[in-house]
C-alpha positions as CSV (number, residue, x, y, z in Angstrom):
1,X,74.3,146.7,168.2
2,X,75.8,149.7,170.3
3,X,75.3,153.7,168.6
4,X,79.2,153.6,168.2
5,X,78.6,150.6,165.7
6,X,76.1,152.3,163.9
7,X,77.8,155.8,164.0
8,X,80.6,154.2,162.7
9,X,78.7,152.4,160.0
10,X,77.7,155.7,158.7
11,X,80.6,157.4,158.5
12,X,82.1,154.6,156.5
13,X,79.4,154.7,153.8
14,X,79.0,158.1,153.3
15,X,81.6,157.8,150.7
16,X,79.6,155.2,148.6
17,X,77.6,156.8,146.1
18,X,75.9,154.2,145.0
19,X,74.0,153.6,147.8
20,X,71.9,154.9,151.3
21,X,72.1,154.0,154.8
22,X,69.6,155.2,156.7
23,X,68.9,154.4,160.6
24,X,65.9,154.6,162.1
25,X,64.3,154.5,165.6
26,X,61.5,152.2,166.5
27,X,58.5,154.7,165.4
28,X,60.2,154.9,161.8
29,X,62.1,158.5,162.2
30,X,65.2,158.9,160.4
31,X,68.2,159.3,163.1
32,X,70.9,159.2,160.4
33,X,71.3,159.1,156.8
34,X,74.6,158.7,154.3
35,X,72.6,160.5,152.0
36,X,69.8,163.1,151.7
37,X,66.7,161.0,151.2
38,X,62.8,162.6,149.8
39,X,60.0,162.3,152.4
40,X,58.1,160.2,149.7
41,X,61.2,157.2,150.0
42,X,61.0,157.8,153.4
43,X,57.4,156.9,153.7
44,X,58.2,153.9,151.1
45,X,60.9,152.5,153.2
46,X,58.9,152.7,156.0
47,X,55.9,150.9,154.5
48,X,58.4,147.8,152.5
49,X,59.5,147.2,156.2
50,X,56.2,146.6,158.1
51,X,55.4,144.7,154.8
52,X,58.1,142.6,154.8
53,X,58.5,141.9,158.2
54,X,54.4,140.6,158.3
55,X,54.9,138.3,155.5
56,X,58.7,136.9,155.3
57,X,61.2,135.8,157.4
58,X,63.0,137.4,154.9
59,X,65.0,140.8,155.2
60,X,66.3,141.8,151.5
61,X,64.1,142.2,148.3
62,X,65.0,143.5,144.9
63,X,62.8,146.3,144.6
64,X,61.9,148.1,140.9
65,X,62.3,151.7,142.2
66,X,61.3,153.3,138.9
67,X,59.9,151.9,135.8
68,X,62.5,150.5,133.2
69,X,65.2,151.2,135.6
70,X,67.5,148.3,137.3
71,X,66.1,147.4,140.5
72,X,67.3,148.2,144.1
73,X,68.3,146.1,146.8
74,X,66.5,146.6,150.0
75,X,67.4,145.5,153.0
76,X,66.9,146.3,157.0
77,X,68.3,144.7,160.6
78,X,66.2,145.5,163.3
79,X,69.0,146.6,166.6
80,X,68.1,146.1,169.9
81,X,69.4,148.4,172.9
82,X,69.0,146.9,176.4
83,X,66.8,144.1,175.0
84,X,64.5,146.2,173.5
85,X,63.6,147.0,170.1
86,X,65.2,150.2,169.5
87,X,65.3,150.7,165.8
88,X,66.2,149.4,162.4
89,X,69.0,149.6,160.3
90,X,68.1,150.4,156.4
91,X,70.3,149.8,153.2
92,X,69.0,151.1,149.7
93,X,71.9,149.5,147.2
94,X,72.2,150.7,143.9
95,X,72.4,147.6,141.8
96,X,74.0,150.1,138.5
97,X,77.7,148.6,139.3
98,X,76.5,144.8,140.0
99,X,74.5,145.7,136.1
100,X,77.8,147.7,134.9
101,X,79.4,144.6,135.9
102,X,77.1,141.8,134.7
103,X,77.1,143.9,131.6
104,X,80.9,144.0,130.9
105,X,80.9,140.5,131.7
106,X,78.1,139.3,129.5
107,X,80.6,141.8,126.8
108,X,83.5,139.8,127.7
109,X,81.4,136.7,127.6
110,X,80.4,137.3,123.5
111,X,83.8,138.8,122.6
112,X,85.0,135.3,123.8
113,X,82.1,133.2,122.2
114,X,82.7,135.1,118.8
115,X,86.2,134.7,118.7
116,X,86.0,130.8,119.8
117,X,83.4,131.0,116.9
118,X,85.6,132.7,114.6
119,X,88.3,130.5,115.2
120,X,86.3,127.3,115.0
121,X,85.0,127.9,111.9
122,X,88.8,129.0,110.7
123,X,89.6,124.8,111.8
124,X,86.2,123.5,110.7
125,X,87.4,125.0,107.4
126,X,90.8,124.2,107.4
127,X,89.8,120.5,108.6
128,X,87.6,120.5,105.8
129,X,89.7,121.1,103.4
130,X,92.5,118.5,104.9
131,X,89.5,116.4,104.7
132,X,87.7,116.9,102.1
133,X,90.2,117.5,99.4
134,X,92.1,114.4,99.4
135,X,88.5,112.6,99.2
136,X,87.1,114.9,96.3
137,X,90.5,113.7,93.9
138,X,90.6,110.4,95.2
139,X,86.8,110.4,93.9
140,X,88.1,112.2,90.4
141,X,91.0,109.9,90.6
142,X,88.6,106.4,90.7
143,X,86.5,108.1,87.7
144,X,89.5,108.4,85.5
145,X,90.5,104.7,86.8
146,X,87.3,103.1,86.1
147,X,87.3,104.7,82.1
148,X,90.7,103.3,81.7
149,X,92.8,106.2,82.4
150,X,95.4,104.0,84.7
151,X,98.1,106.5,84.8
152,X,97.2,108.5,87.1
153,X,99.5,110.7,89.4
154,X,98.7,110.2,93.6
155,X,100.5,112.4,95.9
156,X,100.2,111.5,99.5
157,X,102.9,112.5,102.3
158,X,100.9,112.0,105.6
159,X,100.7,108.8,107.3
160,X,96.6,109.1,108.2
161,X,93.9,107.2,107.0
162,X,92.9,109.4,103.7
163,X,96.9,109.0,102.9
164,X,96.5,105.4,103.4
165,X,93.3,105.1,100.9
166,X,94.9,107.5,98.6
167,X,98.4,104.9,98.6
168,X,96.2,101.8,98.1
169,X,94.1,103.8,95.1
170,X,97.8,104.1,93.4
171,X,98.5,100.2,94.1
172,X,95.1,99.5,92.7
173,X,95.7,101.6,89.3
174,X,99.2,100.2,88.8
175,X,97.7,96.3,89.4
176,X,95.2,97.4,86.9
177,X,97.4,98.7,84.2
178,X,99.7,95.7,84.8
179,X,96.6,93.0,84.3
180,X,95.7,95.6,80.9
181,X,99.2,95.2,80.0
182,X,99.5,91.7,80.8
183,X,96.1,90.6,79.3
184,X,96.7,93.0,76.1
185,X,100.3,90.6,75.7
186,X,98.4,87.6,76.6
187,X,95.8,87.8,73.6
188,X,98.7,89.4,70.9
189,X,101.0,86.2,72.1
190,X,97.8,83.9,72.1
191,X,97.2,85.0,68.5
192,X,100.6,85.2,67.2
193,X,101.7,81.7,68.5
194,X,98.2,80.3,67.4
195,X,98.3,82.1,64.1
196,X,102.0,80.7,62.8
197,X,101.1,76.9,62.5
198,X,97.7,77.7,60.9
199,X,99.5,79.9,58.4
200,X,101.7,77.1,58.0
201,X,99.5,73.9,57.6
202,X,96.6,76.1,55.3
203,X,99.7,77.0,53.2
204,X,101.0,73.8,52.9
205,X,97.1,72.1,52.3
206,X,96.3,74.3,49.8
207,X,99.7,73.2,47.6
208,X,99.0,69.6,48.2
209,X,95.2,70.4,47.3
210,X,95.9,72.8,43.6
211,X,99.3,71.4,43.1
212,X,100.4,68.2,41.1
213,X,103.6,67.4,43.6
214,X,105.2,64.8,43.6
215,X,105.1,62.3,46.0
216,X,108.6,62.8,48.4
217,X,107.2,66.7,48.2
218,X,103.5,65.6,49.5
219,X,105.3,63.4,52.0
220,X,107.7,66.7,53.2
221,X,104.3,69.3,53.2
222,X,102.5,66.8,54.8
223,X,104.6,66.3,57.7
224,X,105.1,69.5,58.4
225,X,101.1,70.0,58.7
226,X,101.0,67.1,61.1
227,X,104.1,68.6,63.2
228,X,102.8,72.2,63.3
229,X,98.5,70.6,64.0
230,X,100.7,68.7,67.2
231,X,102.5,72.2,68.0
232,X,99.1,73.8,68.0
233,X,97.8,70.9,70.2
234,X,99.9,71.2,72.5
235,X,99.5,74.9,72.6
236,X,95.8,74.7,73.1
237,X,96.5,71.9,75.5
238,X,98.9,74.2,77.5
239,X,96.7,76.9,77.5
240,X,93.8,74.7,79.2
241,X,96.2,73.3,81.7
242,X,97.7,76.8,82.9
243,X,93.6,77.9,83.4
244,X,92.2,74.5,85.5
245,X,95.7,74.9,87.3
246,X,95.0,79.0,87.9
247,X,91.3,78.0,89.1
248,X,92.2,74.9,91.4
249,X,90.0,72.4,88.9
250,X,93.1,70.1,89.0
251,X,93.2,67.8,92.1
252,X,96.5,66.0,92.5
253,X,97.3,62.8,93.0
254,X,99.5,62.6,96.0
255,X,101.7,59.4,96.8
256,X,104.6,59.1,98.8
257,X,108.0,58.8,96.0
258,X,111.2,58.4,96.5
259,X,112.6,61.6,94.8
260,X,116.0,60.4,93.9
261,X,115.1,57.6,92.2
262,X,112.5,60.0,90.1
263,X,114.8,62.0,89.4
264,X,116.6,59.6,87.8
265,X,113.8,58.6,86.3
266,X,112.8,62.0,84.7
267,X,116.3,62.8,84.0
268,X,116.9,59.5,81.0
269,X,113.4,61.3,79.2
270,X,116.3,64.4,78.4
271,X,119.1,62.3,77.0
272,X,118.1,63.2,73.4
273,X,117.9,66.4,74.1
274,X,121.3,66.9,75.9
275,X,123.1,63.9,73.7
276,X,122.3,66.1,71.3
277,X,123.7,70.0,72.4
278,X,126.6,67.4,74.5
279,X,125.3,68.8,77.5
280,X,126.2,66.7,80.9
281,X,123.4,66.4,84.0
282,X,124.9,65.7,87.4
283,X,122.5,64.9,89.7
284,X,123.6,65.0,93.9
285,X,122.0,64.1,96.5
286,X,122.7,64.0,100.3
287,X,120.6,60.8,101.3
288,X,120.4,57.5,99.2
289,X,116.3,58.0,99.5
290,X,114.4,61.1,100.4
291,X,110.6,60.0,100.5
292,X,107.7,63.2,99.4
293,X,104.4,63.6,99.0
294,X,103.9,64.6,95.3
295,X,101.5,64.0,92.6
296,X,104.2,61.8,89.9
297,X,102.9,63.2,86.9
298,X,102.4,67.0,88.0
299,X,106.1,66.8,89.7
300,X,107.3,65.6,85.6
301,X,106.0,68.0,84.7
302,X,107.4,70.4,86.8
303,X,111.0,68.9,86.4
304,X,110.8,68.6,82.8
305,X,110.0,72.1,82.3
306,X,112.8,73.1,84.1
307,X,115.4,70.9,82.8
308,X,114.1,71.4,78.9
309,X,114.3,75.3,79.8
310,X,117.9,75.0,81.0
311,X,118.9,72.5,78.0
312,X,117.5,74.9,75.3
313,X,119.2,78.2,76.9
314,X,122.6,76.4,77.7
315,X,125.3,76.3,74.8
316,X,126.7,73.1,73.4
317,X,128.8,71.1,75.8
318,X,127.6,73.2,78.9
319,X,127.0,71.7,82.1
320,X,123.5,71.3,84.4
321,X,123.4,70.0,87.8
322,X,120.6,69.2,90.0
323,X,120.8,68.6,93.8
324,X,118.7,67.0,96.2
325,X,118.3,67.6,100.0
326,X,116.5,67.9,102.9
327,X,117.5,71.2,105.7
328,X,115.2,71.5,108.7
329,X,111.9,69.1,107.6
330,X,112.5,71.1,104.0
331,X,113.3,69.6,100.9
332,X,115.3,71.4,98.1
333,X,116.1,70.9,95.0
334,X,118.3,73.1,92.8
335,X,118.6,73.0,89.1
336,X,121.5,75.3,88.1
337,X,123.2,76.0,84.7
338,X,125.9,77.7,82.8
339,X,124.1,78.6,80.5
340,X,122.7,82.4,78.9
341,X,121.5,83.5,81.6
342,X,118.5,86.0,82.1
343,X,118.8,89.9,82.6
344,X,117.4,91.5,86.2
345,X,115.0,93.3,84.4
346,X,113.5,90.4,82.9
347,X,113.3,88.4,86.3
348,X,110.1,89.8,88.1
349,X,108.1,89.1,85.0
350,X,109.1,85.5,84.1
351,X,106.3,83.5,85.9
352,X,104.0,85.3,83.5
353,X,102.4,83.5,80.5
354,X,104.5,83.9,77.0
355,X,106.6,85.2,78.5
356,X,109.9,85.5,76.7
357,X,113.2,86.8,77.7
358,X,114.2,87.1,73.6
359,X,111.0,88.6,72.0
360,X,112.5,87.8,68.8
361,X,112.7,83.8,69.5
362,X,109.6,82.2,68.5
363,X,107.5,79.1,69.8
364,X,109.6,77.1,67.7
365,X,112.9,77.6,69.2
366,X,112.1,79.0,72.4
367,X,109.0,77.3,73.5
368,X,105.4,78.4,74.3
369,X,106.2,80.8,77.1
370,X,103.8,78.6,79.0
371,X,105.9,76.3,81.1
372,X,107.7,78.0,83.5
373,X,103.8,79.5,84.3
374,X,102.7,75.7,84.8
375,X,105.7,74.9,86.5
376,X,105.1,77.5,89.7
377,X,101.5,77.0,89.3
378,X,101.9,73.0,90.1
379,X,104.2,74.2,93.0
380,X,102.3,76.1,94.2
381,X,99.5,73.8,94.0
382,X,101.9,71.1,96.3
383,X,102.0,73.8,99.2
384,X,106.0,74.8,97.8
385,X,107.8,77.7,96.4
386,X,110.0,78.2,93.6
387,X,112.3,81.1,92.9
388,X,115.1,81.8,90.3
389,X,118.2,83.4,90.5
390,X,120.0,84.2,87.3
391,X,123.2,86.4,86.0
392,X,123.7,86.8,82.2
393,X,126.9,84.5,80.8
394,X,126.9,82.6,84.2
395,X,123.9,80.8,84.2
396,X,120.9,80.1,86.3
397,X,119.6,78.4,89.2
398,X,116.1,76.9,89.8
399,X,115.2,76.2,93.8
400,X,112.3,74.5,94.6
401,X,111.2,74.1,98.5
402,X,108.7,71.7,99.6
403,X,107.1,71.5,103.1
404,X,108.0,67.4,104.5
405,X,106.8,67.7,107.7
């Protein structure tokens, strides 16, 4: 290192405050200075270099030069002129603007970590209650659910997860009201069509037992006990049928039958019944035999149902027709008539037990309300499906579809 180097050195960080250079020659006297330095430092410099120099490699230290005060940075080069040792050169830094800085930057640092704070907890909260609110009235909502309370109002827009539950918690409370409903109708119809023959055959016992009739009158009362006991029969007898058929406790009987010719079969048991309103049945069918696996005496019962429904709600000299085919390893058949026809708003609900499209029509004209249950239940039961389509003063049409692969 030349003097022109060092000269320079000094001339350059004279205008640093904030800290001192200081050269000196190899006995320790000061040859130049950036700033105006006690005898005491001087003598400390002096004595942190030998020290140093004897037990580090090392050639900077942070140095406490006052008590609770930032410490300094120390640091000398020893310079050589010629080869020799000539002298050393000494920094003293200042570390006030490195603190200044850590300081603002630690400043910076909070200021950030309170506002990220600040603004988490503003999300946390807001995720809270996007969260949490839907839960808490889907929680009140289930309490007023499970005390019976099934109309209940659910409002949910969004398409995540607590929308989803809050959807199916609405499907849930409507099923439920709709089975209260439905059960609720089930027992009044159970009653009612229960209670009307026993009204009849304990009002008609107890004239033949306190009255003196005569005998034609005792043969009139007494038939009309035996036909409403049979009515109740089969009511009761209904009633167990549509249950073993709901639970699966009926196994069929499955045989391979010719379906046209039981058709034809099932269709002479309605003669009286259609002789009587002078109702024709044409029955069509695309192949001379069309062989299914049925159980025979379900399958009647399925058929008769459906032709004894369309005979009593078709009008004297109407017209039913039944058709018979087979489309893609499916067979259909369609039972259609011109008869009454049902309303749409009736439709959806006429699979359901007692059922009846005219509420004023009782068991006695318009049957038990149970058949058409049976009927899909028995279908249902032989892997098929049956749906209806209907339009009042045009008719209806019955279509059954059966798996015949």
């Amino acid at each position: 290192m030349v003097p022109e180097t060092l000269e320079h050195v000094m001339i350059m960080e004279k205008r640093n405050q904030d800290n001192t250079f200081i050269i000196f020659d190899a006995n320790f006297n000061v040859q130049n200075s950036t700033q105006q330095v006690s005898k005491e430092m001087i003598d400390r410099y002096q004595s942190w270099i030998v020290s140093l120099s004897k037990r580090s490699n090392e050639k900077t230290e942070f140095v406490n030069t006052m008590t609770e005060h930032i410490p300094h940075i120390w640091s000398y080069e020893p310079f050589k002129i010629n080869g020799e040792l000539a002298g050393y050169l000494f920094i003293d830094q200042d570390t006030g603007s490195f603190e200044e800085a850590r300081l603002t930057l630690l400043g910076i640092t909070m200021s950030m970590g309170l506002i990220t704070l600040l603004f988490s907890g503003m999300f946390t909260i807001f995720l809270s209650k996007k969260i949490t609110l839907p839960i808490t009235n889907a929680r009140d909502l289930t309490k007023q659910i499970a005390k019976g309370n099934f109309d209940v109002q659910l409002s949910s827009k969004g398409n995540d997860e607590i929308d989803d539950l809050l959807r199916h918690i609405s499907t849930m409370a409507i099923q439920l009201k709709e089975y209260r409903d439905t059960r609720q109708q089930f027992l009044t119809n159970v009653s009612h069509d229960i209670r009307t023959p026993l009204t009849y055959i304990k009002g008609y016992a107890a004239l033949l037992k306190d009255q003196k009739v005569e005998a034609d009158l005792v043969h009139d009362q007494a038939t009309i006990i035996h036909q409403e006991a049979v009515r109740m029969e089969s009511l009761v007898k209904n009633l167990f049928q549509l249950m073993k058929l709901e639970e699966g406790k009926i196994q069929l009987n499955i045989q391979e039958i010719d379906l046209v010719d039981f058709i034809q079969e099932v269709k002479k048991k309605v003669t009286l019944a259609t002789d009587d309103k002078k109702i024709d049945i044409l029955f069509s069918y695309a192949h001379p035999t069309l062989l299914a696996n049925i159980d025979p005496d379900q399958f009647e019962r399925v058929l008769l149902n459906l032709l004894n429904n369309s005979i009593r709600h078709t009008n004297l000299n109407g017209k039913i027709q039944v058709r018979l085919e087979e489309r893609y390893k499916e067979i259909i058949i369609e039972i259609e008539d011109n008869g009454e026809g049902i309303p749409a708003k009736d439709l959806p609900y006429i699979w359901d037990r007692f059922y009846r499209v005219d509420k004023s029509r009782s068991t006695k004209y318009g049957g038990s309300g149970l058949g058409l249950a049976i009927t899909k239940q028995i279908i249902e039961q032989h892997g098929g499906t049956i749906q209806i389509k209907s339009t009042v003063n045009v008719g209806t049409v019955f279509t059954i579809r059966l798996n015949n692969s």
